[in-house]
C-alpha positions as CSV (number, residue, x, y, z in Angstrom):
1,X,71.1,-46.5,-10.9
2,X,69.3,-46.7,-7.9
3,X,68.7,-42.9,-7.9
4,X,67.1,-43.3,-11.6
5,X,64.6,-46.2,-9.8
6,X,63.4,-43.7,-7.4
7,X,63.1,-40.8,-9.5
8,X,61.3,-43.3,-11.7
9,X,58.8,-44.8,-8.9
10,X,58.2,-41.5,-7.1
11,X,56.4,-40.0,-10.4
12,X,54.7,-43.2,-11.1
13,X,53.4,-42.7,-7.3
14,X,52.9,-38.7,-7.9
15,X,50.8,-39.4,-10.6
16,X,48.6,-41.8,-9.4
17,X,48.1,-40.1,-6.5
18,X,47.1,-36.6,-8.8
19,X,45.0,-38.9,-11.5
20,X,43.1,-40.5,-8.3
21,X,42.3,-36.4,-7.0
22,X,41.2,-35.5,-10.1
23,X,39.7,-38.5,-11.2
24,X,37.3,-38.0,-7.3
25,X,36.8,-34.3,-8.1
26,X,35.4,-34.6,-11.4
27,X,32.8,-37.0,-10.2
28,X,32.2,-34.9,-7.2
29,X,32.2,-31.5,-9.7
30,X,29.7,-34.0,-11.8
31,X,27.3,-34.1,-9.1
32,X,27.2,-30.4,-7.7
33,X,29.2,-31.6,-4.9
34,X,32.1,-29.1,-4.8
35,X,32.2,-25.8,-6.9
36,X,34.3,-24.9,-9.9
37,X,36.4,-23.4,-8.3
38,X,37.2,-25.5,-5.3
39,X,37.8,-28.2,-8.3
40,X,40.5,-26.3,-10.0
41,X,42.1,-25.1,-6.0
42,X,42.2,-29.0,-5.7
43,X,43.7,-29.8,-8.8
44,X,46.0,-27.1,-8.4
45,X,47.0,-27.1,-5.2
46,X,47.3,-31.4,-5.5
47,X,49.7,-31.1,-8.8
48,X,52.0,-28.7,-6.9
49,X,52.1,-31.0,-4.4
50,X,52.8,-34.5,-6.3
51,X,55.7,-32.8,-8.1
52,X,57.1,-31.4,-5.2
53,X,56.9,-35.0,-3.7
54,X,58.5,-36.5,-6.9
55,X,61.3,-34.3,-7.0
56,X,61.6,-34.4,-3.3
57,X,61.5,-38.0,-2.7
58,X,64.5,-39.6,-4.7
59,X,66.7,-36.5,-2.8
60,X,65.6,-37.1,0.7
61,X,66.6,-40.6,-0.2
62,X,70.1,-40.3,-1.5
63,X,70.5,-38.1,1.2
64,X,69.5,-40.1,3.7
65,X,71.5,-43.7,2.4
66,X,74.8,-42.1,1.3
């Protein structure tokens, strides 16, 4: 059960952390900031990254306290 919990808080987490990258390069995109393309690396690179710490997370823990 406690395993569900943290599977369950670590995408809540991943995905703020991805809506609050995209959410900073669209208004920087908006404004001429950044390119196109460095947008869609960000998002990119930012969504690999939150699902590999959501599916990483909840095993590095029942690893760890077992």
């Amino acid at each position: 059960m406690e395993q569900l919990i943290i599977l369950i808080g670590s995408f809540v987490i991943a995905g703020g952390m991805l809506f609050t990258i995209i959410r900073a390069g669209s208004i920087a995109y908006r404004r001429q900031q950044i390119s196109k393309g460095l947008f869609v690396f960000a998002t990119v690179s930012s969504s690999i990254g939150a699902v590999l710490l959501a599916g990483l997370l909840p095993l590095l823990f029942s690893l760890w306290f077992e």
